[in-house]
SEKENU-214198 format. One record per residue (C-alpha): chain; x, y, z; residue number from 1. Coordinates in steps of 0.5 Angstrom, whole numbers, plus 2048, in hexadecimal, padded with zeros to 3 digits. Layout:
REM SEKENU-214198
mol:east:north:up:seq
A:X:Y:Z:NUM
...
//
This chain:
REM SEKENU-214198
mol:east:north:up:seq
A:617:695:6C4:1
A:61A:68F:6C0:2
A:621:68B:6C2:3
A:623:689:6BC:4
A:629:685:6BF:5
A:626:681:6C5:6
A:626:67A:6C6:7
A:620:675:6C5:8
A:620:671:6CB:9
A:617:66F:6CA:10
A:614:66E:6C5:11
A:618:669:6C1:12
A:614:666:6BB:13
A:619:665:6B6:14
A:617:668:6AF:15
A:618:664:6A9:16
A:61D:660:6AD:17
A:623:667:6AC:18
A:624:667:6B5:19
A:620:66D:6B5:20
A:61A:66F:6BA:21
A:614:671:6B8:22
A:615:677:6BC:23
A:61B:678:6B8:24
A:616:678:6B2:25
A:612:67D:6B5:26
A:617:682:6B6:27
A:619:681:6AF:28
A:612:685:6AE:29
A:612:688:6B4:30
A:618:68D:6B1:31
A:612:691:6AD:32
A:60F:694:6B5:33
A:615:699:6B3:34
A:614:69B:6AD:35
A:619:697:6A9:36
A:614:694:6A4:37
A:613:698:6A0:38
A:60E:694:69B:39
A:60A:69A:697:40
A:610:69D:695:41
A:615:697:693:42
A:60F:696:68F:43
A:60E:69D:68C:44
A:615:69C:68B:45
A:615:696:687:46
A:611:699:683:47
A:614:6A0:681:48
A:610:6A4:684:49
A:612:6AA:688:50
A:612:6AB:690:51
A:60E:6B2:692:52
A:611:6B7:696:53
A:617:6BC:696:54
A:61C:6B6:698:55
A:621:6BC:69A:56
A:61B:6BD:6A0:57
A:61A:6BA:6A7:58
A:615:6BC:6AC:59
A:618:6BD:6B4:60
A:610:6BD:6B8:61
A:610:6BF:6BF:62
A:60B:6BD:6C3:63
A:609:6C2:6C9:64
A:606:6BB:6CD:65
A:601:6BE:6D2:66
A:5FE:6C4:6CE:67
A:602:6CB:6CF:68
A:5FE:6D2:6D2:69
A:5FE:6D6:6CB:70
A:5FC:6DC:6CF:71
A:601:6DB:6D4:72
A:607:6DA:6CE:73
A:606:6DC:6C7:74
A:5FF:6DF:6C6:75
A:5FF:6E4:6CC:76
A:5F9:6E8:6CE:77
A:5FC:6EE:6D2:78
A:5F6:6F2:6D1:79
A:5F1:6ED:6D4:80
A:5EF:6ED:6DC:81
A:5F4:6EA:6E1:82
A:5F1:6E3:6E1:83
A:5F1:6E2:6D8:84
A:5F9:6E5:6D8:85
A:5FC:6E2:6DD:86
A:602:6E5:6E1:87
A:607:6E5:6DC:88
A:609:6EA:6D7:89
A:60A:6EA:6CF:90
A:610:6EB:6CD:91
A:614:6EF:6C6:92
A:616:6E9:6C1:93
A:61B:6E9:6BB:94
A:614:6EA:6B7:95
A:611:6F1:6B6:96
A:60B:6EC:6B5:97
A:609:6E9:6BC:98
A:60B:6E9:6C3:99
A:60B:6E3:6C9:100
A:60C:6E2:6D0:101
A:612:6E5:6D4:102
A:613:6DC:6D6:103
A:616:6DB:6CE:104
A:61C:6DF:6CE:105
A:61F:6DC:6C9:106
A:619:6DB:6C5:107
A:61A:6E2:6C5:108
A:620:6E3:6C1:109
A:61F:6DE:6BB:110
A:617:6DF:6BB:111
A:61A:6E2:6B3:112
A:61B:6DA:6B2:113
A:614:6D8:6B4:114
A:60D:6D9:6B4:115
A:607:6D8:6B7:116
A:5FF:6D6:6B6:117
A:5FA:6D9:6BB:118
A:5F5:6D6:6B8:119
A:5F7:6CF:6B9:120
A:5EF:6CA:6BC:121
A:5EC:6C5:6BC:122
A:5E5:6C1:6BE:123
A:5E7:6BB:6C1:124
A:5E7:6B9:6C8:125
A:5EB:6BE:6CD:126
A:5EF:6B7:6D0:127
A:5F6:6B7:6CE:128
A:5F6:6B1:6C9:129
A:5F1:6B3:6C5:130
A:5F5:6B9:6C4:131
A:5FB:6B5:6C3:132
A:5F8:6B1:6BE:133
A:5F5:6B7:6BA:134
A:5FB:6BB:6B9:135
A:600:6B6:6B7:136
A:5FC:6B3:6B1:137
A:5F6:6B9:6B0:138
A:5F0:6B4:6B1:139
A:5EC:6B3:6B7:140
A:5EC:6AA:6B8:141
A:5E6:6A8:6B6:142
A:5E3:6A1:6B4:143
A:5E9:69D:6B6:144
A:5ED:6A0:6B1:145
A:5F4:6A3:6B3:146
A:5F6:6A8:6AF:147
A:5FE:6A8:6AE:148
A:602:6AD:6B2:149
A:605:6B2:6AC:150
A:60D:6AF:6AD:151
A:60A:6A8:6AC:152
A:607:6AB:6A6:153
A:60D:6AE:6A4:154
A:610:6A7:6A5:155
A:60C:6A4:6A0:156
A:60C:6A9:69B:157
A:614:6AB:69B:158
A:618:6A5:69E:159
A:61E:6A4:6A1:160
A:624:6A8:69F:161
A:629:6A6:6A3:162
A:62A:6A0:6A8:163
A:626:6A3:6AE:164
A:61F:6A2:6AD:165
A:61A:6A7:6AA:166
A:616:6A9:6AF:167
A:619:6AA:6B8:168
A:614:6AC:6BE:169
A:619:6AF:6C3:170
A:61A:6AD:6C8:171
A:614:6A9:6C9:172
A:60D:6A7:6C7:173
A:609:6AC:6CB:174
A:606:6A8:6D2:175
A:5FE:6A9:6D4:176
A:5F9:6AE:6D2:177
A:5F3:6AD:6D7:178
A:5EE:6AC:6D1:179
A:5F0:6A4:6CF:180
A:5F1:6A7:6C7:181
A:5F7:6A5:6C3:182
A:5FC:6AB:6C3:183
A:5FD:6AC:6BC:184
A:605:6A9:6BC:185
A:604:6A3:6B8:186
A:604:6A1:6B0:187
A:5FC:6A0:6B1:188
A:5FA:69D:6AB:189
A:600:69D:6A8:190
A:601:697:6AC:191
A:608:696:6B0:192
A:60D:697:6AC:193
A:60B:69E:6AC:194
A:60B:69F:6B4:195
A:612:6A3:6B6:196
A:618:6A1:6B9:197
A:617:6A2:6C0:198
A:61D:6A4:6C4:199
A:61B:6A2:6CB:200
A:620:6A5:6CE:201
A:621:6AC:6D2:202
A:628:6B0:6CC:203
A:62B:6B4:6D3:204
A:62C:6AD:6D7:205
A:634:6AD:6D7:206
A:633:6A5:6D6:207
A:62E:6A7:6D0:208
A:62F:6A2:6CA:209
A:62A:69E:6C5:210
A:62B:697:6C6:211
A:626:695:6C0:212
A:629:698:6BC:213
A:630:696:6BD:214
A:633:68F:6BF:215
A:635:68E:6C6:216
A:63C:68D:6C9:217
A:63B:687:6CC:218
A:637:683:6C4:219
A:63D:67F:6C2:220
A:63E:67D:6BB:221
A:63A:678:6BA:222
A:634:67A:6BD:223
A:635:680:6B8:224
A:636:67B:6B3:225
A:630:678:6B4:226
A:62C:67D:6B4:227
A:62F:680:6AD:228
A:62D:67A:6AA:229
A:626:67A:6AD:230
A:624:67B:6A5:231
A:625:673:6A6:232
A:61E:672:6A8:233
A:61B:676:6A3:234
A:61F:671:69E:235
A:61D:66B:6A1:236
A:616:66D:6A2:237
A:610:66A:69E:238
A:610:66A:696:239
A:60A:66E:696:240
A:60D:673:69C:241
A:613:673:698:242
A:611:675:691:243
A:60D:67B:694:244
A:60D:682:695:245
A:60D:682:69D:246
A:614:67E:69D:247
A:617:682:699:248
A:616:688:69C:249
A:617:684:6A3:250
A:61E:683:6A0:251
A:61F:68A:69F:252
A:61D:68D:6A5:253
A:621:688:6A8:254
A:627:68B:6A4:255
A:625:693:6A6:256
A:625:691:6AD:257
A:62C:68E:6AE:258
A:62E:694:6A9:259
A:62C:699:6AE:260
A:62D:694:6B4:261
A:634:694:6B3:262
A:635:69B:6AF:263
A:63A:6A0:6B0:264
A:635:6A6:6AE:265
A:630:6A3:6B3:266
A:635:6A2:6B8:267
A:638:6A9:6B7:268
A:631:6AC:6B6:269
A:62F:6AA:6BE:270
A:635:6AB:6C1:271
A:634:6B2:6C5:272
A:63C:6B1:6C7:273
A:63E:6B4:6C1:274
A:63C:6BB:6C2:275
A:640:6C0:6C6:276
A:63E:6C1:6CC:277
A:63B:6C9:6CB:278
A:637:6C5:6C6:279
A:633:6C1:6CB:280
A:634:6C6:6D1:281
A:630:6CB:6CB:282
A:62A:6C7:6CA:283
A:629:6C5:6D2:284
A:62C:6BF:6D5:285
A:625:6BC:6D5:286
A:621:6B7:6D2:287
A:61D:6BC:6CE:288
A:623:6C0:6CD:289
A:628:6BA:6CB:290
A:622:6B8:6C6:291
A:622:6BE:6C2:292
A:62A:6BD:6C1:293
A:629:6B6:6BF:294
A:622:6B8:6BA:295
A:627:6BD:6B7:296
A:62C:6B7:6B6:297
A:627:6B3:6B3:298
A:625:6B7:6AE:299
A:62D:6B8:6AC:300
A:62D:6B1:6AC:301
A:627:6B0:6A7:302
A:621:6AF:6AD:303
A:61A:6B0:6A8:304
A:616:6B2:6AE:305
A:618:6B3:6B6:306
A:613:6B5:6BB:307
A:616:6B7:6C1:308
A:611:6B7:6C8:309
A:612:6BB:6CC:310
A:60F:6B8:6D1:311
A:60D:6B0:6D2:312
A:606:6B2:6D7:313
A:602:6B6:6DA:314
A:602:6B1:6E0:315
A:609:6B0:6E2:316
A:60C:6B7:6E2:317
A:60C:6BF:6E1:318
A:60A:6C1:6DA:319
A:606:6C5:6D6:320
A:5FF:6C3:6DB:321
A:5FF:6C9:6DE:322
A:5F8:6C7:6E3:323
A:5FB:6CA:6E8:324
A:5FA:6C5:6EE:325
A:5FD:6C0:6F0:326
A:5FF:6BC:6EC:327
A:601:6C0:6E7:328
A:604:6C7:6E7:329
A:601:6CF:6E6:330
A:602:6D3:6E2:331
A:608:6D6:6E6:332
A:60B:6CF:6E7:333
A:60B:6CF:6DF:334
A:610:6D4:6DF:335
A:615:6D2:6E4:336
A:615:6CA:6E1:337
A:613:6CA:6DA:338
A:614:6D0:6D5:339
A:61B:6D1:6D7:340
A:61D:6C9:6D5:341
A:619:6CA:6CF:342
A:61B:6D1:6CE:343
A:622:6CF:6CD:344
A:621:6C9:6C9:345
A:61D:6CC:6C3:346
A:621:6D2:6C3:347
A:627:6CE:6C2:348
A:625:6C9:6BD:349
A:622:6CF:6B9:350
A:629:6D2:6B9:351
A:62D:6CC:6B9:352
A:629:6C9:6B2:353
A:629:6D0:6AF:354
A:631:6D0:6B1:355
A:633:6C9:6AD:356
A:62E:6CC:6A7:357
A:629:6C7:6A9:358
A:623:6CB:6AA:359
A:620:6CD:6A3:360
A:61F:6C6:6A2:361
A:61D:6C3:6A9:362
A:616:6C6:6AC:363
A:616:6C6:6B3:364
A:60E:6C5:6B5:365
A:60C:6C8:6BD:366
A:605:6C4:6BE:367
A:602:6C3:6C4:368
A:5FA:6BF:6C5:369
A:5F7:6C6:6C9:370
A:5F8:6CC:6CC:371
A:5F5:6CE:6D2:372
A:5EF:6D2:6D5:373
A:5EE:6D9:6D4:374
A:5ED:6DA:6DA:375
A:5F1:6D8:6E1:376
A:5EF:6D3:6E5:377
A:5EE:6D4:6ED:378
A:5F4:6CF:6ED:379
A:5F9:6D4:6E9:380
A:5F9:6CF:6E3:381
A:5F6:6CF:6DC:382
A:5F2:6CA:6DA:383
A:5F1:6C5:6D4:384
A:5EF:6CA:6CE:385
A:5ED:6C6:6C7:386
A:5EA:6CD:6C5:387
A:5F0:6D1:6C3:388
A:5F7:6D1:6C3:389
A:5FE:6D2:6BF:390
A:603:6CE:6BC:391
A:609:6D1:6B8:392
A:60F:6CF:6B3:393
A:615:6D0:6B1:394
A:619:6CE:6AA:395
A:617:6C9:6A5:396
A:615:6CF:6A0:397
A:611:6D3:6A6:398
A:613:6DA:6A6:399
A:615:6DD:6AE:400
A:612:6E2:6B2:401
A:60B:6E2:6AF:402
A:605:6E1:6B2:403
A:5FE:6DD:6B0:404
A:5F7:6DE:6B2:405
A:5F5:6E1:6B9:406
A:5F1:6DF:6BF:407
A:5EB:6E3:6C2:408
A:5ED:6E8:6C7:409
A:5EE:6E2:6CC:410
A:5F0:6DE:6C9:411
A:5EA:6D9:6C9:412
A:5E8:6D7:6C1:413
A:5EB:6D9:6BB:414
A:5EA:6DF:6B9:415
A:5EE:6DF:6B1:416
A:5F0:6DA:6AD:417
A:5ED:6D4:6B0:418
A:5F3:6CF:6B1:419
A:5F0:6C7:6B2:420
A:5F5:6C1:6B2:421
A:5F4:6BF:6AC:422
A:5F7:6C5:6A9:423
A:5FD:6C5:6AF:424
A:5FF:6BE:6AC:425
A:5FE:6C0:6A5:426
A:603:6C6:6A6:427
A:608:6C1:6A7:428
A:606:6BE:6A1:429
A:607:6C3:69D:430
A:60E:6C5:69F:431
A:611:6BE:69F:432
A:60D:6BE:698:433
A:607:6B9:698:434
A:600:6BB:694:435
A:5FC:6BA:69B:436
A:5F7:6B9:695:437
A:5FA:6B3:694:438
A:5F7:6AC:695:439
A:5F9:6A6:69A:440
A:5F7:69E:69A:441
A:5F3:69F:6A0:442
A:5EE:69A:6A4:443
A:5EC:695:69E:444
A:5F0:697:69A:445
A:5EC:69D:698:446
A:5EF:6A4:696:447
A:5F1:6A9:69C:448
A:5F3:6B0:69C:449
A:5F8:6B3:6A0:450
A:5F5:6B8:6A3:451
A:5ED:6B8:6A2:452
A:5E9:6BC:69E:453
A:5E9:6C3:69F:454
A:5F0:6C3:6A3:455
A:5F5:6C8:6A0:456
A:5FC:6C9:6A2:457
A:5FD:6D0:6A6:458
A:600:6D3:69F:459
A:602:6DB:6A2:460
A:607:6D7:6A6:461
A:60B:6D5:69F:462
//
C-alpha cells in the first residue's frame, strides 16, 4: 500500500534544488500502482475517441479462495454411491430449473436471480495459484507474460468515474498458493497503473478506516501543504522532463490522487458506519460478510470493478480447502464454518443490489480456481479438482435460475457445454460491453486479444 502523506526522513537528494527528495519524486510516479494513471485512456480522449463498454455497468467478482466442493454444494449427485454424494442432500430452490445443497439456504430463495455454469475446467496445474491466476484473467501464464486480470482490463478500457479508483480488491490481495505463480491480481502487462486498490484492511473491525485514502488526523497543515504542491517537482525538473508526456500525466496523477485522498464521495463510500446496523447485521459481522457491504457501496458510489476474497490463503485458516486433515477441515467442517458465512453474505448483497435497482447493471461473478475430487478421501475431504466444477452469476444482463452445461454423473468432467476460463472472463466482458475480440498493446507492443482465440462468452446465460 502507498502513504501518500508520509514524511521523507531518507533519501534527501534535492531535485533541481525545489527542497523535495527523491523519494518524494518517486512517489509522485508511484501514485500509478493504484490505478490512477490513466495514460491509454487520456490519450483516447484527446483524440475524440470513444470508451468501450456500457458505462452504467460495473462487475462485483467473488472469489471463492481454496476452491469449493461442487458436488457437495451446487452440482450435487444424490443418485451416486455414498462416497461421490456425500452426507448432504439437495434442496427445492426458487428456480424450477436446479437445485443445491441443504448448506445454502439462502441461496435457495433467490436462486431465481442467479445461475449456474457446471461445466466450468480448466488444464492447468491442480495447485491454487494456477487456478487463481487462470480464472481472473482467462489465460494460463506462460512465457513470463502476465495477463491482466479482468478489473485491470476494465480499468484500462473504461476509466475512472468518480474519485474512487476504477479497480478495488477486497479486503486484501489474496496470500500464498503453495505453487510459486502470480495469482492473477495485478495489472499484468498493462503495467502498475492498472493494479487495484487494495484494501489492506479487515471492513468488520470496529476500528476499520482506510488511511491511504484519507489524511490523517494528526497531518498538520503544512505538511498537507507540502504534499498538494508536490507538482512543484515536476515544474522544477529538467527541461527535457518537463515538456514531455510522463510529466504531465505524473501532474495529473498527482491531482487524482489528492482528489480521492480528500474526497467526500471517497470518505462516504468507505465508511460502513453510515448504514444501519440491521444492514451490516444482514450481511454478517465479519470480514467477508462487511466486504460484500462495502462492494455493494462501492459500485454505488462509482468503483468500475470490485473483487471480494472471500479468503486470503489456504494456509492460515478455515476455507474452501476441504482436505479434511489437519490443517484443514472436512467436508462436515464445511458446514458448520464456512457456508453459513458465505451463505448469508451473498444472498444479502443480491437481495440488497436488487433492492436499490442496482443489480441490472452490477454483475456479480462466483469464481473459484477448482473444485474438488469426485470422490471422498479417506480423511473426510476433497481434494484439488482442476477437471470439473461450477461457477455462477447474478445481474449484469444475466438472466436468474438458469442452468448452463452439466457434468457427467459424478461430477468429474464436463459433460455439455464445455466452459474454459477464457470463456468465464469473456462472460464478463460481454456484460460490462467490451468485444473479447478486441485488441490490446501486449508485450512489445504487439496486439493482444482479450481473451483468446476461440473463447466465447456463455451466451445462454443473457
Amino acid at each position: 500500500m502507498l502513504d501518500f502523506l508520509a514524511s521523507s526522513k531518507n533519501d534527501r537528494a534535492n531535485l533541481c534544488g525545489g527542497g523535495h527528495s527523491r523519494r518524494d519524486f518517486l512517489q509522485v510516479g508511484a501514485l500509478s500502482a493504484i490505478g490512477l494513471s490513466l495514460p491509454q485512456i487520456l490519450a483516447a480522449e484527446s483524440a475524440g475517441l470513444t470508451k468501450p463498454g456500457n458505462d452504467k455497468r460495473s462487475c462485483i467478482m467473488i472469489f471463492n479462495l481454496g476452491g469449493p466442493s461442487h458436488i457437495d454444494l451446487w452440482d450435487m449427485k444424490p443418485e451416486a454411491p455414498s462416497e461421490i454424494r456425500g452426507p448432504f442432500n439437495p434442496i427445492r430452490t426458487k428456480s424450477d430449473a436446479f437445485e443445491i445443497s441443504e448448506l445454502l439456504p439462502m441461496h435457495a430463495k433467490i436462486a431465481d436471480k442467479f445461475s449456474l455454469v457446471r461445466s466450468c475446467h480448466h488444464d492447468g496445474a491442480a495447485v491454487h495459484d494456477a487456478g487463481w491466476q487462470m480464472m481472473q484473467t482467462g489465460r494460463r501464464f506462460t512465457g513470463g507474460i502476465q495477463t491482466p486480470h479482468a478489473g485491470a482490463v476494465a480499468a484500462f478500457l473504461m476509466g475512472r468515474k468518480s474519485d474512487l479508483p476504477p479497480f478495488v480488491v477486497l479486503p486484501e490481495l489474496m496470500g500464498r498458493g503453495g505453487g510459486n505463480l502470480p495469482n492473477g491480481q495485478a495489472g499484468g502487462f498493462l503495467g502498475k497503473a492498472y493494479d487495484p486498490f487494495a484494501l489492506m484492511a479487515d471492513p468488520s473491525k470496529k476500528d476499520f478506516r482506510v488511511p491511504d485514502l484519507l489524511p490523517p488526523d494528526q497531518i498538520g497543515a503544512t505538511r498537507l501543504d507540502r504534499r498538494r504542491k508536490m507538482r512543484d517537482i515536476v515544474d522544477s525538473a529538467v527541461a527535457e522532463f518537463e515538456a514531455s508526456e510522463d510529466a504531465r500525466l505524473m501532474n495529473e496523477n498527482f491531482h487524482a490522487a489528492f482528489r480521492m485522498m480528500t474526497s467526500e464521495q471517497a470518505r462516504s463510500a468507505f465508511d460502513l458506519t453510515k448504514e444501519p446496523d440491521k444492514v451490516r447485521e444482514r450481511y454478517g459481522m465479519n470480514r467477508f460478510g462487511q466486504s460484500c457491504l462495502l462492494a455493494r457501496r462501492l459500485v454505488e458510489n462509482g468503483v468500475r470493478f470490485v473483487t471480494i476474497n472471500t479468503f486470503l490463503t489456504v494456509f492460515d485458516e478455515i476455507t474452501w480447502d476441504i482436505h479434511g486433515s489437519k490443517p484443514f477441515t472436512s467436508i462436515a467442517g464445511m458446514k458448520d464454518i464456512v457456508c453459513p458465512m458465505y451463505d448469508q453474505a451473498y444472498s444479502a448483497l443480491i437481495e440488497d443490489l436488487a433492492d436499490r435497482g442496482l443489480l441490472d447493471d452490477t454483475l456479480v461473478a462466483n469464481l473459484s480456481e477448482f473444485g474438488r475430487t469426485p470422490k471422498v478421501n479417506p480423511a473426510g475431504g476433497r481434494d484439488h479438482w482442476p477437471q470439473c466444477f461450477t461457477c455462477y452469476f447474478a445481474g449484469g444482463g444475466v438472466k436468474g435460475g438458469r442452468v448452463v452445461g452439466a457434468s457427467d454423473p459424478i461430477g468429474g468432467f464436463p459433460a455439455e457445454r464445455p466452459a474454459g476460463p477464457g470463456d468465464i472472463v469473456a462472460t464478463i466482458f460481454k456484460s460490462l460491453g467490451f468485444d473479447h475480440h478486441s485488441t490490446l498493446d501486449g508485450p512489445s507492443g504487439r496486439p493482444f486479444y482479450l481473451t483468446d482465440l476461440g473463447t466465447e462468452p456463455i451466451s445462454e446465460l443473457f
